[in-house]
Structure formats: structure tokens, C-alpha cells
C-alpha positions as protocol buffer text, in pm:
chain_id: "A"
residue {
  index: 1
  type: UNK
  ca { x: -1410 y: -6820 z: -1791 }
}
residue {
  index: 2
  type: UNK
  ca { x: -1240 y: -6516 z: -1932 }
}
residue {
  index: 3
  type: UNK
  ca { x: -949 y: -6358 z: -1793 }
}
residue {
  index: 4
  type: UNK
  ca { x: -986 y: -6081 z: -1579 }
}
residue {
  index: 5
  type: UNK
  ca { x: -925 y: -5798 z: -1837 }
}
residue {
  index: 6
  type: UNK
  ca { x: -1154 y: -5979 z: -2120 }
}
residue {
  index: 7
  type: UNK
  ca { x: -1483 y: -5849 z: -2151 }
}
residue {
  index: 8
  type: UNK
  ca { x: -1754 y: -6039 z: -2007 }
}
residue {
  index: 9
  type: UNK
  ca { x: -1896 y: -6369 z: -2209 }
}
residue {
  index: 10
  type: UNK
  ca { x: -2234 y: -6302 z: -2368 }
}
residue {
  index: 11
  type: UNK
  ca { x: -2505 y: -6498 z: -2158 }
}
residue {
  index: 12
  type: UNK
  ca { x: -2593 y: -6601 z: -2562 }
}
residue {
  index: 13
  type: UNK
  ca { x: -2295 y: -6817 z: -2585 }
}
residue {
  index: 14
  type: UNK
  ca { x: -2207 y: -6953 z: -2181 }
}
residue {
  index: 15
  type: UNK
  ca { x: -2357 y: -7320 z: -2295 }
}
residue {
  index: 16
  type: UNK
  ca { x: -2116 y: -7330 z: -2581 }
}
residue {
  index: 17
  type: UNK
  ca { x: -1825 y: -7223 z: -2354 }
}
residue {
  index: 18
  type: UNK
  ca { x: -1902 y: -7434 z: -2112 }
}
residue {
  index: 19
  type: UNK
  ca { x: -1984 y: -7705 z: -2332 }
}
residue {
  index: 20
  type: UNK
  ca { x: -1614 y: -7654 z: -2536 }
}
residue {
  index: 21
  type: UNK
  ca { x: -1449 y: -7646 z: -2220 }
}
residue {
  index: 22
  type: UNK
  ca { x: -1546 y: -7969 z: -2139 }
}
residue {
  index: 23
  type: UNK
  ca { x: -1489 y: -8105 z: -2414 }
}
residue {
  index: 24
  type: UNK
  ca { x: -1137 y: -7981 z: -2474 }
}
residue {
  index: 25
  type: UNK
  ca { x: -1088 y: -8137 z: -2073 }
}
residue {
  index: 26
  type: UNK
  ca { x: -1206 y: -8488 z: -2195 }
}
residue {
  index: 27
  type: UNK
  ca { x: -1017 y: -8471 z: -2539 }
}
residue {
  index: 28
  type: UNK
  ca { x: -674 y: -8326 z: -2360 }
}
residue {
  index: 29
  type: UNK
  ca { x: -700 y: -8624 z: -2151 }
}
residue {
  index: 30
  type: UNK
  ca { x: -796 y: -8878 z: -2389 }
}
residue {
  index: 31
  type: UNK
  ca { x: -472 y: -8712 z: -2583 }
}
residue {
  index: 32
  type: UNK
  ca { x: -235 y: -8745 z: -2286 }
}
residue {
  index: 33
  type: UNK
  ca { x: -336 y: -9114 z: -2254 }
}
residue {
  index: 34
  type: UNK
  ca { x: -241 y: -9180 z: -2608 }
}
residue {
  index: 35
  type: UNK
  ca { x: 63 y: -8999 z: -2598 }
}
residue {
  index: 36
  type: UNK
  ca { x: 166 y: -9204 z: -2298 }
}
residue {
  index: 37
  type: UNK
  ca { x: 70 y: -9566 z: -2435 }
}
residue {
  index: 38
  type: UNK
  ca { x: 259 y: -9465 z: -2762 }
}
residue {
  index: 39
  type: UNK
  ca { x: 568 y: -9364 z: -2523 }
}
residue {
  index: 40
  type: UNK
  ca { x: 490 y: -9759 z: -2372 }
}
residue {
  index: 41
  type: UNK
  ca { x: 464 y: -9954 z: -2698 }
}
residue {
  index: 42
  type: UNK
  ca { x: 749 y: -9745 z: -2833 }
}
residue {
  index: 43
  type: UNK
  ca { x: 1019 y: -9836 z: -2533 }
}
residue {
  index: 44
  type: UNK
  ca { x: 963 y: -10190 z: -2615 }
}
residue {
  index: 45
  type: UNK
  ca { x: 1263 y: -10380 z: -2824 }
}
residue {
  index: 46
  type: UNK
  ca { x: 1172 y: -10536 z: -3138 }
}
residue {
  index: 47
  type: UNK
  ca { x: 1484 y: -10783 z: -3120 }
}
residue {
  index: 48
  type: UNK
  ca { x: 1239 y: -10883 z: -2784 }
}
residue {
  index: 49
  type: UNK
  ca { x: 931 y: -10982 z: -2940 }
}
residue {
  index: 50
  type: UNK
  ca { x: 844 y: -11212 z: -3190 }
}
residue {
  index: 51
  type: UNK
  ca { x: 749 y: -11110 z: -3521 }
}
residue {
  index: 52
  type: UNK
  ca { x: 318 y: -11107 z: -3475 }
}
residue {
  index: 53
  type: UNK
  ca { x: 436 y: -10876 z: -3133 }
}
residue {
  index: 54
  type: UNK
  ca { x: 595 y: -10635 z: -3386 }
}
residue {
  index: 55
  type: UNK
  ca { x: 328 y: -10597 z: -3634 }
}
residue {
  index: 56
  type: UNK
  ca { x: 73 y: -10560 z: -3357 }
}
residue {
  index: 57
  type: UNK
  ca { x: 235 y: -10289 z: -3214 }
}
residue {
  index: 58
  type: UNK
  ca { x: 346 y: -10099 z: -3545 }
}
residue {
  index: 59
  type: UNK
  ca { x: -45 y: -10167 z: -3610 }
}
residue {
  index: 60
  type: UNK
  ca { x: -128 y: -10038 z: -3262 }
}
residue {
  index: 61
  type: UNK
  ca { x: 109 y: -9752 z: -3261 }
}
residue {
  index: 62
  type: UNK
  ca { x: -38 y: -9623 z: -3606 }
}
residue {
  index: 63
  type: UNK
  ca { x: -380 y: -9623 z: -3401 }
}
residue {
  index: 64
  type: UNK
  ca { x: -271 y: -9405 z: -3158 }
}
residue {
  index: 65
  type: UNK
  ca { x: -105 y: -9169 z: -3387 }
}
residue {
  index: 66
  type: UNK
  ca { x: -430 y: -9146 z: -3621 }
}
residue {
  index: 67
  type: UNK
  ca { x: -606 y: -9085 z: -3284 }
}
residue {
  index: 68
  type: UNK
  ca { x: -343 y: -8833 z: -3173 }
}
residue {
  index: 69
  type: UNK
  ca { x: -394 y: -8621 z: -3479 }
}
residue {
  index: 70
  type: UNK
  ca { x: -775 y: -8601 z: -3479 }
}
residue {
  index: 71
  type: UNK
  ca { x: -779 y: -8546 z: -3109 }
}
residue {
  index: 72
  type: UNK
  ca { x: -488 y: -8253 z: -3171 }
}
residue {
  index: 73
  type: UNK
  ca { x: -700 y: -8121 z: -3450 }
}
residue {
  index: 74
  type: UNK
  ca { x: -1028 y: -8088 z: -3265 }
}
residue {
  index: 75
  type: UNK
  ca { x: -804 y: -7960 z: -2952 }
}
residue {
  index: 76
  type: UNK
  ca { x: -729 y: -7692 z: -3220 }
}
residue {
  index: 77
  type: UNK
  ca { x: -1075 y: -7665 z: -3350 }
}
residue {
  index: 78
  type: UNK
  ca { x: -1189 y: -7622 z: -2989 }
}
residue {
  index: 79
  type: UNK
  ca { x: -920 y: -7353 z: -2902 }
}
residue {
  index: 80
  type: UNK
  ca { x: -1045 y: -7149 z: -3208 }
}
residue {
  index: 81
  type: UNK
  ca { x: -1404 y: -7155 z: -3114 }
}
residue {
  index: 82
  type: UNK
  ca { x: -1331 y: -7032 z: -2737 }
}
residue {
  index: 83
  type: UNK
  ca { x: -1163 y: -6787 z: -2841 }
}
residue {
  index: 84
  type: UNK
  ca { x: -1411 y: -6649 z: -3143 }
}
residue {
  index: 85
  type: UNK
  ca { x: -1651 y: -6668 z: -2798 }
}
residue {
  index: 86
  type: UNK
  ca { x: -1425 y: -6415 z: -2624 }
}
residue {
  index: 87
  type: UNK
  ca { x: -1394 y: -6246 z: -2934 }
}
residue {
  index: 88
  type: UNK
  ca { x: -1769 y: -6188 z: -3025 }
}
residue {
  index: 89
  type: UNK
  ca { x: -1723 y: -6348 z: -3374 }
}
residue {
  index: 90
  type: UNK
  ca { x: -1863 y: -6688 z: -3250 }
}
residue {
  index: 91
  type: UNK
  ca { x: -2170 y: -6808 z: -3451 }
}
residue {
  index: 92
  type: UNK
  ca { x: -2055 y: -6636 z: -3721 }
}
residue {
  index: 93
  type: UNK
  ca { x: -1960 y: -6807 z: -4076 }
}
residue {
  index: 94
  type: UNK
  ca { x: -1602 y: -6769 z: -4145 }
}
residue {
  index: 95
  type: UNK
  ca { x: -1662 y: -6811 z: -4521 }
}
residue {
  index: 96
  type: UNK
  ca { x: -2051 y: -6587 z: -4560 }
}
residue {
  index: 97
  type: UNK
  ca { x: -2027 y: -6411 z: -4272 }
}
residue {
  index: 98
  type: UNK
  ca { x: -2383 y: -6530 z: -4217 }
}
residue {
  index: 99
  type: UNK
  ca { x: -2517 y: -6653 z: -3853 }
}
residue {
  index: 100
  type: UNK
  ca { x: -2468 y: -7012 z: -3772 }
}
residue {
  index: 101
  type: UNK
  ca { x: -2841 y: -7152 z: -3670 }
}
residue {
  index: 102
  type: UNK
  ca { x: -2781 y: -7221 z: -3299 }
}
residue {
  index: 103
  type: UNK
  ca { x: -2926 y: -7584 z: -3391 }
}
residue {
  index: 104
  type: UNK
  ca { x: -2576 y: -7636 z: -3598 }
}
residue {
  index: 105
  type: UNK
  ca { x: -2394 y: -7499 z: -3283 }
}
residue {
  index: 106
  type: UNK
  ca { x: -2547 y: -7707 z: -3040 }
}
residue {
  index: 107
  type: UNK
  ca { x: -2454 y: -8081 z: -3248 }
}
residue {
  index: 108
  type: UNK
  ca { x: -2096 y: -7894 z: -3373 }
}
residue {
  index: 109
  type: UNK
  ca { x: -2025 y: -7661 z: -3090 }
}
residue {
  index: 110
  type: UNK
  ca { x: -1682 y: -7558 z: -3231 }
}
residue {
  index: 111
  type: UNK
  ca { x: -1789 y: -7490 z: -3635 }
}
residue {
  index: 112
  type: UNK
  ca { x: -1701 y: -7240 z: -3815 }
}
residue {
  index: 113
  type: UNK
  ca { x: -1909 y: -7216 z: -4118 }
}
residue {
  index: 114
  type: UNK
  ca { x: -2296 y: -7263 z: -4190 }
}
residue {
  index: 115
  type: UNK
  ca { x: -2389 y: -7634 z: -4343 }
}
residue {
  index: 116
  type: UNK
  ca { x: -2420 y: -7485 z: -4683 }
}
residue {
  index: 117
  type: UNK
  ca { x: -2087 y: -7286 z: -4658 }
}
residue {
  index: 118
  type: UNK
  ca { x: -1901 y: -7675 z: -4508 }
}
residue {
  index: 119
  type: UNK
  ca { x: -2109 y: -7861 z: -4826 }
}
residue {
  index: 120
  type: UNK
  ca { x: -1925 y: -7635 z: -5050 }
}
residue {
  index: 121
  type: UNK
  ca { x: -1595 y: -7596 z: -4901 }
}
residue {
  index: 122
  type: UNK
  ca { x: -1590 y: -7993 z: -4890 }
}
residue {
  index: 123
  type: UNK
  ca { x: -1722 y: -7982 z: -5247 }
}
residue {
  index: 124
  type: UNK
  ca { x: -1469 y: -7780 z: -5367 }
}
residue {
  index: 125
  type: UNK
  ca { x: -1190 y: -8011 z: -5174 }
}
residue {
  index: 126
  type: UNK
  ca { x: -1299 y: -8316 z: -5369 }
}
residue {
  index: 127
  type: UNK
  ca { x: -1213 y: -8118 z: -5684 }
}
């Protein structure tokens, strides 16, 4: 919950708090497990293992850094969201400024634009 000097969370909105902080729990541990199995595969010698060892774990390690950046970008996605909560700018479209259907927020807890507003940002990326 909020610190002690934030204002109180809007009943509106406890789900989605509750839901993000759980998430950002499951997705800070998934993260620290990753970090730690890249810290394993990276203490091991390469003049040690035979050349099919190597490429598996160059293959493996470039898993676990793809996985590390997604989970450190929704950690960051996550973060924003809570705080637009505590702010009293969640639900809000970063890009209209229109509401967010609640629908949208329930499946995507930590958007921050309407589906029209994210089809046209991602439209305009592909340009």
C-alpha cells in the first residue's frame, strides 16, 4: 500500500494495485533467478567444455538475457502503473487523455494507452 504520507488509494483501482503488486513479486523473482543462472553458466571455463557445451551455453545465456530484458521492462512497466495509481492518473491514456475501458485494464493491468491509441503508436513504429 501507499506510504504513510500518500493519499489514500481509490477503492476504484485496489484490484489493479493489488493485482501489479503481485505481479511485479512473481516477475522480480523470476528476474533474480535468471540473473543468478546467467552468473552460473557465465563462471564456467570454455577451455573446460567441449565445443557443443559452449554453444549451448552462449545459446542458453542469450535466453536468459532476452528474458532478463522483457522481465526488466515489464518490472518498469509495472513500476509506472503503481505509481500513476498513487498518482490518480491511472486509467488514463497517456497519448488521448481518454479513459482506459476497465476491460483493457483488467487483461493489461499496467497499460498506458487505450487499444486505439497502442494500434496507432505501433502503426506509426512500423513506419
Amino acid at each position: 500500500m501507499p506510504a504513510n504520507n500518500a493519499k489514500p488509494l481509490p477503492e476504484k483501482w485496489a484490484w489493479h494495485y493489488r493485482t501489479l503488486q503481485q505481479l511485479r513479486r512473481r516477475l522480480a523473482g523470476e528476474r533474480d533467478e535468471h540473473k543468478q543462472e546467467s552468473a552460473v553458466i557465465s563462471e564456467i571455463e570454455p577451455s573446460t567444455a567441449g565445443f557443443a557445451d559452449t554453444v549451448s551455453d552462449r545459446n542458453e545465456r542469450d535466453v536468459l538475457a532476452a528474458a532478463l530484458a522483457l522481465e526488466e521492462g515489464m518490472l518498469v512497466e509495472i513500476d509506472a502503473a503503481l505509481e500513476r495509481i498513487r498518482e490518480g492518473t491511472y486509467g488514463m491514456c497517456e497519448l488521448t487523455g481518454k479513459t482506459i475501458p476497465d476491460e483493457r485494464l483488467r487483461a493489461l493491468p499496467w497499460t498506458r494507452f487505450t487499444r486505439e491509441a497502442a494500434e496507432q503508436l505501433e502503426k506509426n513504429r512500423r513506419r
